[in-house]
PyMOL Python script that loads the backbone (N, CA, C, O; Angstrom):
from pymol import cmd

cmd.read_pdbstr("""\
ATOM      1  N   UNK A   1     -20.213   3.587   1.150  1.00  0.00           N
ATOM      2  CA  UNK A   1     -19.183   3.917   2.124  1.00  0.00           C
ATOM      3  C   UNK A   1     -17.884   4.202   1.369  1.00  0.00           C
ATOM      4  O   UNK A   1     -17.373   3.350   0.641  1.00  0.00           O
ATOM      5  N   UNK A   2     -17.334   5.477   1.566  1.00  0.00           N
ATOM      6  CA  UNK A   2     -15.658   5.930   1.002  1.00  0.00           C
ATOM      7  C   UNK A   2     -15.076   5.767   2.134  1.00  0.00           C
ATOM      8  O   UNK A   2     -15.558   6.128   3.208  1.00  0.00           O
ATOM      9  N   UNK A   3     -13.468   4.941   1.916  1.00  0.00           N
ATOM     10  CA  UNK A   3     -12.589   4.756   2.508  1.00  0.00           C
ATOM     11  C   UNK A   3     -11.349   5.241   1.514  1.00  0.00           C
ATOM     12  O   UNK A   3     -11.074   4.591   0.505  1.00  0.00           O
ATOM     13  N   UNK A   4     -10.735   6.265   1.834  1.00  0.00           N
ATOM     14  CA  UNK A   4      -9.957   6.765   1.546  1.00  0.00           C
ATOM     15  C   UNK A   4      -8.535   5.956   1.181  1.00  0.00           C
ATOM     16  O   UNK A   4      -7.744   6.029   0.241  1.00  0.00           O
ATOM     17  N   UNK A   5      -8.619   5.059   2.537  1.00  0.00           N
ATOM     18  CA  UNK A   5      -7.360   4.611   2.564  1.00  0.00           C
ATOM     19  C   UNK A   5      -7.530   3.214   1.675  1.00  0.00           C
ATOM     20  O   UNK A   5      -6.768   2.249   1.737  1.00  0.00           O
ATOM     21  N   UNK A   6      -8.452   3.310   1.017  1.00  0.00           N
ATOM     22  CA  UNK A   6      -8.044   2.047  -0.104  1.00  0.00           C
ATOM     23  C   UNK A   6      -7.953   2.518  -1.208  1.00  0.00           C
ATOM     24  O   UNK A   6      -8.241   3.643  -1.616  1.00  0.00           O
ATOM     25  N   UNK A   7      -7.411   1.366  -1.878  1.00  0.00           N
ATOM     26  CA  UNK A   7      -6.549   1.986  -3.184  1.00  0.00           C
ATOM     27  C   UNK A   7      -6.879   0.968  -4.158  1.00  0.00           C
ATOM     28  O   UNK A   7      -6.068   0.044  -4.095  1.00  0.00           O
ATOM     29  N   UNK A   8      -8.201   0.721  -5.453  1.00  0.00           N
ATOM     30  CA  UNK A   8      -8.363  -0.379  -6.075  1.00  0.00           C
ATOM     31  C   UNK A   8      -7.863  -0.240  -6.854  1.00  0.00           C
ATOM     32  O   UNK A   8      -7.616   0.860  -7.348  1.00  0.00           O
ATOM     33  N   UNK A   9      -7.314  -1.942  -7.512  1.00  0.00           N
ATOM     34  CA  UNK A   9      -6.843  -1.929  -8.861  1.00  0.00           C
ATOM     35  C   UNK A   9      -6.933  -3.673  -9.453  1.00  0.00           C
ATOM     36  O   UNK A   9      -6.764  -4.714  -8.818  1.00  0.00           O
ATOM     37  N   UNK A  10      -7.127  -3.546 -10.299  1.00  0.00           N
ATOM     38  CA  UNK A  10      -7.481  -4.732 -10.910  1.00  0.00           C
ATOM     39  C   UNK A  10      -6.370  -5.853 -11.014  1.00  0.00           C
ATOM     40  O   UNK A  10      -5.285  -5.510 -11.483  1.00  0.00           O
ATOM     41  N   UNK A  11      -6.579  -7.376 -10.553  1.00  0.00           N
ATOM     42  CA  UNK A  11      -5.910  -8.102 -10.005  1.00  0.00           C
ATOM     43  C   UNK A  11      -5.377  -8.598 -11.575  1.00  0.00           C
ATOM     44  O   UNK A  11      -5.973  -8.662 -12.650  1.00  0.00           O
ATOM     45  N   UNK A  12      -4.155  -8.874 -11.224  1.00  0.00           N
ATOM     46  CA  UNK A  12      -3.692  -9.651 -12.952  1.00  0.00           C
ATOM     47  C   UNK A  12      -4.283 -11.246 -13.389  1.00  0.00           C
ATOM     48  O   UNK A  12      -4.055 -11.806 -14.462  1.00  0.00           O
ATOM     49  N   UNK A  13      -5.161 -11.838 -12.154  1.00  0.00           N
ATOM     50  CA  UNK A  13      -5.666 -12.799 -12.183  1.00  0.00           C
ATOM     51  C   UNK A  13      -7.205 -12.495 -13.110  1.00  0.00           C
ATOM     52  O   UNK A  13      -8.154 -13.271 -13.228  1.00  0.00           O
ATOM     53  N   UNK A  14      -7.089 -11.454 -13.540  1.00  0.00           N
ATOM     54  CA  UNK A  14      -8.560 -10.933 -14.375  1.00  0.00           C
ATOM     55  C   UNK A  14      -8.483 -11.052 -15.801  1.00  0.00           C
ATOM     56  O   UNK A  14      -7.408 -11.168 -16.389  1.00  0.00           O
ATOM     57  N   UNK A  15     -10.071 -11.017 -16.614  1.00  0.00           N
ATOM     58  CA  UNK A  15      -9.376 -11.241 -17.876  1.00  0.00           C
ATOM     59  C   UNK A  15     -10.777 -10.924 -18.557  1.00  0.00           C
ATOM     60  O   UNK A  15     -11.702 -10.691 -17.779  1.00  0.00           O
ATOM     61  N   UNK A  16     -10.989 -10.896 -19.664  1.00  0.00           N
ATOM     62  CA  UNK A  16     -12.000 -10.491 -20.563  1.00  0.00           C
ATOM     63  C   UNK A  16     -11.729  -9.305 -20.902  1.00  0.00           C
ATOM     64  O   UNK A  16     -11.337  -8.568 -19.997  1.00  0.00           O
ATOM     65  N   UNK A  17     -11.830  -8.814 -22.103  1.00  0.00           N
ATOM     66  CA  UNK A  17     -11.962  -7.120 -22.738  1.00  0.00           C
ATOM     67  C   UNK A  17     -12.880  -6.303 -22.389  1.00  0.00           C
ATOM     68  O   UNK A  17     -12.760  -5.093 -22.193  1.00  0.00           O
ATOM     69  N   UNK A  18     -14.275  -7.276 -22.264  1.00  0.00           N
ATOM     70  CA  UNK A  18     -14.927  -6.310 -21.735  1.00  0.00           C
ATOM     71  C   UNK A  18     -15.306  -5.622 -20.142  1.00  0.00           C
ATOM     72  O   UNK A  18     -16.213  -4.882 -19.763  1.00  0.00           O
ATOM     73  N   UNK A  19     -14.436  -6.099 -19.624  1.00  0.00           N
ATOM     74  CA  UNK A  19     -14.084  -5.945 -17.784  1.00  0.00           C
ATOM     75  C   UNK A  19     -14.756  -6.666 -16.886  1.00  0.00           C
ATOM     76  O   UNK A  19     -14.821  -6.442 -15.678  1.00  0.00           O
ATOM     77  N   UNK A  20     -15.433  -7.845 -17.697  1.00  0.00           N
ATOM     78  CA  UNK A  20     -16.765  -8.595 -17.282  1.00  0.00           C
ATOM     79  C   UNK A  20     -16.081  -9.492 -16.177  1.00  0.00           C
ATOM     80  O   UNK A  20     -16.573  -9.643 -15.059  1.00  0.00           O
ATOM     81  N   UNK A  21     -15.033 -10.007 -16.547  1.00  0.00           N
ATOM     82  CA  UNK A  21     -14.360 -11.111 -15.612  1.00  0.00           C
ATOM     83  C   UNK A  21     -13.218 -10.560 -14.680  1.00  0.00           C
ATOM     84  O   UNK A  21     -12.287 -11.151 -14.134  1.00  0.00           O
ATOM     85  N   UNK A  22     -13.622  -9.120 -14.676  1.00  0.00           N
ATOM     86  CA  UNK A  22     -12.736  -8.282 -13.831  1.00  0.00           C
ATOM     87  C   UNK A  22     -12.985  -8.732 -12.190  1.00  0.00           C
ATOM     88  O   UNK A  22     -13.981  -8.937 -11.496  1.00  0.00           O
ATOM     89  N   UNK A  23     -11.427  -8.767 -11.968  1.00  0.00           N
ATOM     90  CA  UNK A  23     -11.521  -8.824  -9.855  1.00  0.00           C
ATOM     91  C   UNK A  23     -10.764  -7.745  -9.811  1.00  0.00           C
ATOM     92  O   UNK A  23     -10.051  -7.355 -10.736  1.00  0.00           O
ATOM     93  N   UNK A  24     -10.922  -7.091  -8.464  1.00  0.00           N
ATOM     94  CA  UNK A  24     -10.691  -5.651  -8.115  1.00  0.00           C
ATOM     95  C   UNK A  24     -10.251  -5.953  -6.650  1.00  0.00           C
ATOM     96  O   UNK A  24     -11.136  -6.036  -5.798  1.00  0.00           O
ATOM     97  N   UNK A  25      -8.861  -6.132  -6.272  1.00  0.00           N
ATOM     98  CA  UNK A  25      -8.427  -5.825  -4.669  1.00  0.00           C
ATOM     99  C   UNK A  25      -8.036  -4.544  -4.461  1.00  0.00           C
ATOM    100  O   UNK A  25      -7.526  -3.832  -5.326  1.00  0.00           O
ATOM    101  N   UNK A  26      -8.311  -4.158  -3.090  1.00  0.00           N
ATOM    102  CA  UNK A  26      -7.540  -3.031  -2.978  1.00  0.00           C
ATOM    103  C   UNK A  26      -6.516  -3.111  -1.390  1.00  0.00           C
ATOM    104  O   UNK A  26      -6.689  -4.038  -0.599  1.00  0.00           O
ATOM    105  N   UNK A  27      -5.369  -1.875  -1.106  1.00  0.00           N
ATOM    106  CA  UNK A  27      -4.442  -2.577  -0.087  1.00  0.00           C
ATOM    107  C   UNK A  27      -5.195  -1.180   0.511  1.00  0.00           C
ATOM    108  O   UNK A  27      -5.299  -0.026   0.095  1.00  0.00           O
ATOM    109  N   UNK A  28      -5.793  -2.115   2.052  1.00  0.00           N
ATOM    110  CA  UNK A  28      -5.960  -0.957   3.289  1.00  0.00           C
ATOM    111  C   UNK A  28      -4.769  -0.056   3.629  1.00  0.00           C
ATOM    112  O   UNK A  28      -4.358  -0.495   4.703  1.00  0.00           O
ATOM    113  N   UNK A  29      -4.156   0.776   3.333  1.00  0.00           N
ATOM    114  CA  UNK A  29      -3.387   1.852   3.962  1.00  0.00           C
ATOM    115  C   UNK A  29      -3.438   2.469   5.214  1.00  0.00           C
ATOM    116  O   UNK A  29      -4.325   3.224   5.612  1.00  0.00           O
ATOM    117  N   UNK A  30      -2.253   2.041   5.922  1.00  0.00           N
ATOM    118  CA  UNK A  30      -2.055   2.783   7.262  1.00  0.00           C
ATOM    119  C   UNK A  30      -1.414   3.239   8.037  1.00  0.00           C
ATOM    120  O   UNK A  30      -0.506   2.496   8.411  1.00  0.00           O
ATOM    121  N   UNK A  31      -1.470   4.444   8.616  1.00  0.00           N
ATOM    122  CA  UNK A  31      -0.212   5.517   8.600  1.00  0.00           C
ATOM    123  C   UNK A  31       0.689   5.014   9.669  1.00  0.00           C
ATOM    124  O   UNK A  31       0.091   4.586  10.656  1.00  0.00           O
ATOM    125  N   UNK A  32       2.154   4.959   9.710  1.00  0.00           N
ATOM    126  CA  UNK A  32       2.793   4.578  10.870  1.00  0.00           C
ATOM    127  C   UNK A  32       2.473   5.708  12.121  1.00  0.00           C
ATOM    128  O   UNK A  32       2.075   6.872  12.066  1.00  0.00           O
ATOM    129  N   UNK A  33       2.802   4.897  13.173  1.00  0.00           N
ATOM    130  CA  UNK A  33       2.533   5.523  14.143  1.00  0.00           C
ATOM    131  C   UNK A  33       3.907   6.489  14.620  1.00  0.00           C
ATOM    132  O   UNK A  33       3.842   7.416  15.427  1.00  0.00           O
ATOM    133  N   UNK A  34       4.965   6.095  14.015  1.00  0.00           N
ATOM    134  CA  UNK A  34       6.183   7.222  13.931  1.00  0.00           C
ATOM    135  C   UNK A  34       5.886   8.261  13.085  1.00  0.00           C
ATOM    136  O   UNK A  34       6.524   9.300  13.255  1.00  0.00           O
ATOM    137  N   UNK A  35       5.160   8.226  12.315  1.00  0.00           N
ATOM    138  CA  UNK A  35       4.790   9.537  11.412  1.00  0.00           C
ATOM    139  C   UNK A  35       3.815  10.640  12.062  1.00  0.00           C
ATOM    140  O   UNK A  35       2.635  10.878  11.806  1.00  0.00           O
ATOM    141  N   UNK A  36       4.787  11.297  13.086  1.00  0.00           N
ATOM    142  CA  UNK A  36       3.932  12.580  13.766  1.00  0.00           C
ATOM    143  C   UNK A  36       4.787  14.204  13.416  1.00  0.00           C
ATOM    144  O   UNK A  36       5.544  14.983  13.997  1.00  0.00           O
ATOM    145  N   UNK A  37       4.200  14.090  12.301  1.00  0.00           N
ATOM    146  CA  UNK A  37       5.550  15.709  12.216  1.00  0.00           C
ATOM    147  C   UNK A  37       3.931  16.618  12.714  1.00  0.00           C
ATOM    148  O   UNK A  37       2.796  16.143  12.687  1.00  0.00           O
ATOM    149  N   UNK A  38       4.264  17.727  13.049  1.00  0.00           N
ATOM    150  CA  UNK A  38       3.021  18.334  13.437  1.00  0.00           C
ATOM    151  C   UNK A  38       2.744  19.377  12.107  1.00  0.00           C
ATOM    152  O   UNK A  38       1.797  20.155  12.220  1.00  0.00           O
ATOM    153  N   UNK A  39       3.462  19.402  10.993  1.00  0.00           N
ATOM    154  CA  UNK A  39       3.058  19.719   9.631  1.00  0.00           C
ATOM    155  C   UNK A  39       2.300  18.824   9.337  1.00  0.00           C
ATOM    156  O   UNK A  39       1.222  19.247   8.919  1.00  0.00           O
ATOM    157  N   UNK A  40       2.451  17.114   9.396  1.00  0.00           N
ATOM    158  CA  UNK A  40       1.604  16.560   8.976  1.00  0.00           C
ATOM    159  C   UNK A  40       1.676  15.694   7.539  1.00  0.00           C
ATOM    160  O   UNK A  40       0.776  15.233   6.835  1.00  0.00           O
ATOM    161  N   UNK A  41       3.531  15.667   7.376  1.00  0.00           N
ATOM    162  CA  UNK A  41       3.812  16.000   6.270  1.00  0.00           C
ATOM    163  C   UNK A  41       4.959  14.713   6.029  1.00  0.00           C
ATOM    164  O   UNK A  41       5.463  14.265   4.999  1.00  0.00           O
ATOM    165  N   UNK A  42       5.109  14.360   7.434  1.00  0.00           N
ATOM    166  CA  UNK A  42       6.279  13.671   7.071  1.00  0.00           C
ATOM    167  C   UNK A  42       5.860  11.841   7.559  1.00  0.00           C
ATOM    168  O   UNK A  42       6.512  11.252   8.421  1.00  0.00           O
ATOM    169  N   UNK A  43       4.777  11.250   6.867  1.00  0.00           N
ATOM    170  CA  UNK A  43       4.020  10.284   6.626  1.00  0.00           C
ATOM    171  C   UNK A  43       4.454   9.148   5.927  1.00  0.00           C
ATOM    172  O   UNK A  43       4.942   9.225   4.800  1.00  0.00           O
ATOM    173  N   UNK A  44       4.297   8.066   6.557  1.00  0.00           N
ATOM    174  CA  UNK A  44       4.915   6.685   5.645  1.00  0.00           C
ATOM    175  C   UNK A  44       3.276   5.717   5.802  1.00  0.00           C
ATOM    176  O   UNK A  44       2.579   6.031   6.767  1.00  0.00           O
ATOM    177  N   UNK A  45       2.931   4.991   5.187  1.00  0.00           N
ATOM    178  CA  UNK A  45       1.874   4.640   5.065  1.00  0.00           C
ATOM    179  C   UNK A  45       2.175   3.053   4.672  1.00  0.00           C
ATOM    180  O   UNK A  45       3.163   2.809   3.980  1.00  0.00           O
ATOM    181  N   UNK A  46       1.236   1.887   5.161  1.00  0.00           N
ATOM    182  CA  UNK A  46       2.007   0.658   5.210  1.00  0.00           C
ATOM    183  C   UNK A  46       0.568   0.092   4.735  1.00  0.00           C
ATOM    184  O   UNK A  46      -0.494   0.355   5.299  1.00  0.00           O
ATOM    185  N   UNK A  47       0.725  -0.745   3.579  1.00  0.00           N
ATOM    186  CA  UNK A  47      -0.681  -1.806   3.892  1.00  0.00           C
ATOM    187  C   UNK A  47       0.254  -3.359   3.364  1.00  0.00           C
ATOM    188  O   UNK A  47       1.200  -3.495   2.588  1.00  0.00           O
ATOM    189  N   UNK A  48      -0.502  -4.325   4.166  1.00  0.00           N
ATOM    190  CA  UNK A  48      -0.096  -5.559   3.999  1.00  0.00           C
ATOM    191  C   UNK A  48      -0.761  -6.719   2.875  1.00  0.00           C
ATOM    192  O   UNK A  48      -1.860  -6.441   2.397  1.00  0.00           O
ATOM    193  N   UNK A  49      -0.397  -7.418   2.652  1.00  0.00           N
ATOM    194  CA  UNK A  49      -0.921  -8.281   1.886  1.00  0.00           C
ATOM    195  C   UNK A  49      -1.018  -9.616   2.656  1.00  0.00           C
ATOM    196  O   UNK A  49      -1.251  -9.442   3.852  1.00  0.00           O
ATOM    197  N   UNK A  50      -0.887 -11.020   2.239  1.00  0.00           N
ATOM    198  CA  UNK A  50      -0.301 -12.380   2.795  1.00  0.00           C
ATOM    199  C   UNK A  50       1.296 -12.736   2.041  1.00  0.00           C
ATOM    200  O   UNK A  50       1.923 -13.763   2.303  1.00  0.00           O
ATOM    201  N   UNK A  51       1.601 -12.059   1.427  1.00  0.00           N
ATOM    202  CA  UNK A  51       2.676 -12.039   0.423  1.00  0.00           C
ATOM    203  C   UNK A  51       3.682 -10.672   0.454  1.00  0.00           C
ATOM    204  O   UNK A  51       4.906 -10.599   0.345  1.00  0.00           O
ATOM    205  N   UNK A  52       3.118 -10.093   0.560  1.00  0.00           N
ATOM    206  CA  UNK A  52       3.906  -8.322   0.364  1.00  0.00           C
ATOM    207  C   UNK A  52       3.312  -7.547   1.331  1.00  0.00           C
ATOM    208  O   UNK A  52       2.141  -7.607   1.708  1.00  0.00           O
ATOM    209  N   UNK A  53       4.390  -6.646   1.798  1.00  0.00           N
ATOM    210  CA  UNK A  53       4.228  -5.341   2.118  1.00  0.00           C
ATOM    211  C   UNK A  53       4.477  -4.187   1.749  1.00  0.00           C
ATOM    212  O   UNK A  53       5.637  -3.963   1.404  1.00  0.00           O
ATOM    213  N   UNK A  54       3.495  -3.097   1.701  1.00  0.00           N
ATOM    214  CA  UNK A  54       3.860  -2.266   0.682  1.00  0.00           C
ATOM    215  C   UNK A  54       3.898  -0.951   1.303  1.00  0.00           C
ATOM    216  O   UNK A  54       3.107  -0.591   2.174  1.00  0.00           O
ATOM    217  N   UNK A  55       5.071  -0.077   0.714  1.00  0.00           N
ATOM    218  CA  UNK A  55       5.039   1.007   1.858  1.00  0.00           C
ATOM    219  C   UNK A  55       5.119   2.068   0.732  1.00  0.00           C
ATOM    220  O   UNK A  55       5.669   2.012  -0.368  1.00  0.00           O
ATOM    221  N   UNK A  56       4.252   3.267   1.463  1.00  0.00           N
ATOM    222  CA  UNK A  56       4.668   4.387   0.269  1.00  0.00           C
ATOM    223  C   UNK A  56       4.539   5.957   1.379  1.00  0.00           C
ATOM    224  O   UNK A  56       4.421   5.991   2.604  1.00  0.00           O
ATOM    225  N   UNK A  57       4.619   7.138   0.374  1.00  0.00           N
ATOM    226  CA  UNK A  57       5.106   8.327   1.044  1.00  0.00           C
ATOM    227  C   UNK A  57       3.464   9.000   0.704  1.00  0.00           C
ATOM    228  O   UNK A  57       3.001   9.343  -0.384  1.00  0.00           O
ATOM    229  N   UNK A  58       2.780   9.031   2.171  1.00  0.00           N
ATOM    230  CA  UNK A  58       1.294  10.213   1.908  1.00  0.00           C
ATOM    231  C   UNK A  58       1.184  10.949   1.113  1.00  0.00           C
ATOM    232  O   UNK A  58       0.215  11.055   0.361  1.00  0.00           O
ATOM    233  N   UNK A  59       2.573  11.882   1.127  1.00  0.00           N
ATOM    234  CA  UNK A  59       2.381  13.120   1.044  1.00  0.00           C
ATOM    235  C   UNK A  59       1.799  13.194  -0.626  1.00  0.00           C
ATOM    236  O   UNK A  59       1.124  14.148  -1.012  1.00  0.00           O
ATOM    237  N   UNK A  60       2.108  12.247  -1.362  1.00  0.00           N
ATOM    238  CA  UNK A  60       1.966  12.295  -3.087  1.00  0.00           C
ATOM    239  C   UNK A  60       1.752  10.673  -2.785  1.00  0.00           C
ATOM    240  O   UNK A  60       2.679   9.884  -2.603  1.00  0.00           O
ATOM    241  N   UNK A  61       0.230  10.316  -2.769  1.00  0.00           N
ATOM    242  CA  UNK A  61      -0.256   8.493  -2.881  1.00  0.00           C
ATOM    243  C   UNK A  61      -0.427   8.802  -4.374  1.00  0.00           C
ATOM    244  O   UNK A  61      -1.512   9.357  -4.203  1.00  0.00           O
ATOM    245  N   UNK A  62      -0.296   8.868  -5.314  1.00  0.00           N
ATOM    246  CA  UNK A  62      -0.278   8.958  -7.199  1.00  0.00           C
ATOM    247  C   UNK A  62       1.536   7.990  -7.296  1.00  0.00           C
ATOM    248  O   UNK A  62       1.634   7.022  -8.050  1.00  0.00           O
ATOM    249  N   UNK A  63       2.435   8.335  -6.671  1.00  0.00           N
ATOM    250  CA  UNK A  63       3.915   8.349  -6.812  1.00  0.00           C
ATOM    251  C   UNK A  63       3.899   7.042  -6.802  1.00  0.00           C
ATOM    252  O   UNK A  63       2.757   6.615  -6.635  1.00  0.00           O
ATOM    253  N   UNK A  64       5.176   5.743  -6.976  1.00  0.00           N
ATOM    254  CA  UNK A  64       4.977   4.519  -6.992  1.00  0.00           C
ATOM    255  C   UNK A  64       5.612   4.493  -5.276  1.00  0.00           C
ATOM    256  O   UNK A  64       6.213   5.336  -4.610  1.00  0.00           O
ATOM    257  N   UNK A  65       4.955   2.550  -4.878  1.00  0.00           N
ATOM    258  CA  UNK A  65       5.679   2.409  -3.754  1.00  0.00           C
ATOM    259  C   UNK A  65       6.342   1.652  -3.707  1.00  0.00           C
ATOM    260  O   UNK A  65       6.438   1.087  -4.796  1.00  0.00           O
ATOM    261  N   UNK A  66       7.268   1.040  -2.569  1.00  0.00           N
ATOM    262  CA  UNK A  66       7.995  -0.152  -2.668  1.00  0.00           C
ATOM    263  C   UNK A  66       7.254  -0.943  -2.270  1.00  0.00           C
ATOM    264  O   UNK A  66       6.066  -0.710  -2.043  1.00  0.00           O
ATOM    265  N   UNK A  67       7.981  -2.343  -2.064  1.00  0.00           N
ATOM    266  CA  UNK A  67       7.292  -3.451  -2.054  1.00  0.00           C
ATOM    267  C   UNK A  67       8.354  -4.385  -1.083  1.00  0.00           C
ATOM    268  O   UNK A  67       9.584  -4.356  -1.039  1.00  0.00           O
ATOM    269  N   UNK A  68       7.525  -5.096  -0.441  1.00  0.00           N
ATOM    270  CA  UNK A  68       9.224  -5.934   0.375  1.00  0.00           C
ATOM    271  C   UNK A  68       8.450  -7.303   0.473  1.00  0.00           C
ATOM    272  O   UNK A  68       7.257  -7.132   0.721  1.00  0.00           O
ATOM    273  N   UNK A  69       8.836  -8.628   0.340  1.00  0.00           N
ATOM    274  CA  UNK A  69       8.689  -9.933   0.987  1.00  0.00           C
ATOM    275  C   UNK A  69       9.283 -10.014   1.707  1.00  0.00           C
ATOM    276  O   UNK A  69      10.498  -9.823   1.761  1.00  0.00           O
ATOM    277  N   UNK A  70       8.332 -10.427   2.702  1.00  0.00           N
ATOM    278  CA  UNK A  70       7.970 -10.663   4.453  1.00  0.00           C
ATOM    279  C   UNK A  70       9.981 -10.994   5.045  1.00  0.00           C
ATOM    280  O   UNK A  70      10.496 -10.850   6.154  1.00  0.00           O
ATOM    281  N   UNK A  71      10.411 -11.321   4.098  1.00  0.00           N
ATOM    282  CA  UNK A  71      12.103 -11.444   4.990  1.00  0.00           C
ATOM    283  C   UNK A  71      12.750 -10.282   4.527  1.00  0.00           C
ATOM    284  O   UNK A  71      13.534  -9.749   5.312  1.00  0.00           O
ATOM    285  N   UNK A  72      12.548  -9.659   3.153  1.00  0.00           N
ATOM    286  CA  UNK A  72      13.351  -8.093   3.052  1.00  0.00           C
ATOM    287  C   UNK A  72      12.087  -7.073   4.201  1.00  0.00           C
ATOM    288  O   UNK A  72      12.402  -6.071   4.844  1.00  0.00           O
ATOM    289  N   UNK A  73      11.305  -7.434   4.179  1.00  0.00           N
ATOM    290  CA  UNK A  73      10.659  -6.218   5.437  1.00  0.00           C
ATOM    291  C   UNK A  73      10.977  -6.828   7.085  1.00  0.00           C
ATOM    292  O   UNK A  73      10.611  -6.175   8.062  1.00  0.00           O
ATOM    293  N   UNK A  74      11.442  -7.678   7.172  1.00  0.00           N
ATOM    294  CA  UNK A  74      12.095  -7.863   8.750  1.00  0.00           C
ATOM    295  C   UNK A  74      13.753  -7.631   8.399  1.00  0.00           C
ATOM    296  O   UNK A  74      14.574  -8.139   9.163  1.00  0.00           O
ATOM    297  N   UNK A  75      13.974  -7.254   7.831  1.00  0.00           N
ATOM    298  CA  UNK A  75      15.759  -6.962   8.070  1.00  0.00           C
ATOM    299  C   UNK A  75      15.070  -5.430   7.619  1.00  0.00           C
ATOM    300  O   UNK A  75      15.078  -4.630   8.555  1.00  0.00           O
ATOM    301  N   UNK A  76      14.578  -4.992   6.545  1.00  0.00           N
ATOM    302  CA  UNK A  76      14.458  -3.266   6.963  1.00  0.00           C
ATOM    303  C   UNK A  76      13.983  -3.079   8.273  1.00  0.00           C
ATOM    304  O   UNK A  76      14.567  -2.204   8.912  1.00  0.00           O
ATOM    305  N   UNK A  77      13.242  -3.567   8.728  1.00  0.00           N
ATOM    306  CA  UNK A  77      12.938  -3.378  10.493  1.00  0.00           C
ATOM    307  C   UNK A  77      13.757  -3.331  10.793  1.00  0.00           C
ATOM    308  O   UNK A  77      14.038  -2.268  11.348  1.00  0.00           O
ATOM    309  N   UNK A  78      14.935  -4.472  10.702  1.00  0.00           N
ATOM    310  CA  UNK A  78      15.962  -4.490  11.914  1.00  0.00           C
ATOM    311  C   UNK A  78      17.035  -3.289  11.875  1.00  0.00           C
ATOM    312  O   UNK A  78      17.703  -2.736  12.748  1.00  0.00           O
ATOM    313  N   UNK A  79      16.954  -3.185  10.976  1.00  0.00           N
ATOM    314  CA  UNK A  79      17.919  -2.314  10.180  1.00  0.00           C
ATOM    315  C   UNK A  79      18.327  -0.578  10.675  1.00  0.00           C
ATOM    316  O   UNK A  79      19.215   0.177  10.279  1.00  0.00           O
ATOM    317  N   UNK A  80      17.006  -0.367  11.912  1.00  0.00           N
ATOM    318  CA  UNK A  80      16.357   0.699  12.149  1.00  0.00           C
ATOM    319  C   UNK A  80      17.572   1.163  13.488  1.00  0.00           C
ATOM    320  O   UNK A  80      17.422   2.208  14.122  1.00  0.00           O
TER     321      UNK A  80
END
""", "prot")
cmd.dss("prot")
cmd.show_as("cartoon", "prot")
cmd.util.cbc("prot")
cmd.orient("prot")
C-alpha cells in the first residue's frame, strides 16, 4: 500500500551502521481545509505528532517545514 501523504525518516532514537537497529516514523500529512485555490496551488499541509506540529507548503514537499509546540501552534491559531 502507497500513501503519499507519508513522509519516512529515520528516528534519532536509531543506531547501528549497518541500519539494522534502524526505526523509521513517518508524519501523516494533511491538507487544510482552507486550502481551496481552484489552481490547486495554494496548499498548507499539517501533520501532528504528540509533541509537534508540523506545517509545510504542498506545492514543493522536498523544501523544509516549520515546526511549532502545542502552545506556539495555539497562539499562531489565535493569531488568525
Amino acid at each position: 500500500m502507497h500513501n503519499p501523504g507519508l513522509v519516512w525518516f529515520k528516528s534519532s532514537y536509531s543506531s547501528g551502521s549497518e541500519g539494522d537497529s534502524c526505526v523509521e516514523v513517518a508524519h501523516a500529512w494533511q491538507k487544510s481545509s482552507y486550502s481551496d485555490s481552484s489552481e490547486g496551488d495554494d496548499c498548507v499541509e499539517v501533520a501532528s505528532t504528540p509533541t509537534r506540529i508540523h506545517v509545510r507548503d504542498s506545492k514543493d514537499t522536498a523544501l523544509p517545514h516549520l515546526t511549532f509546540g502545542p502552545t506556539a501552534w495555539t497562539g499562531f491559531l489565535a493569531a488568525q
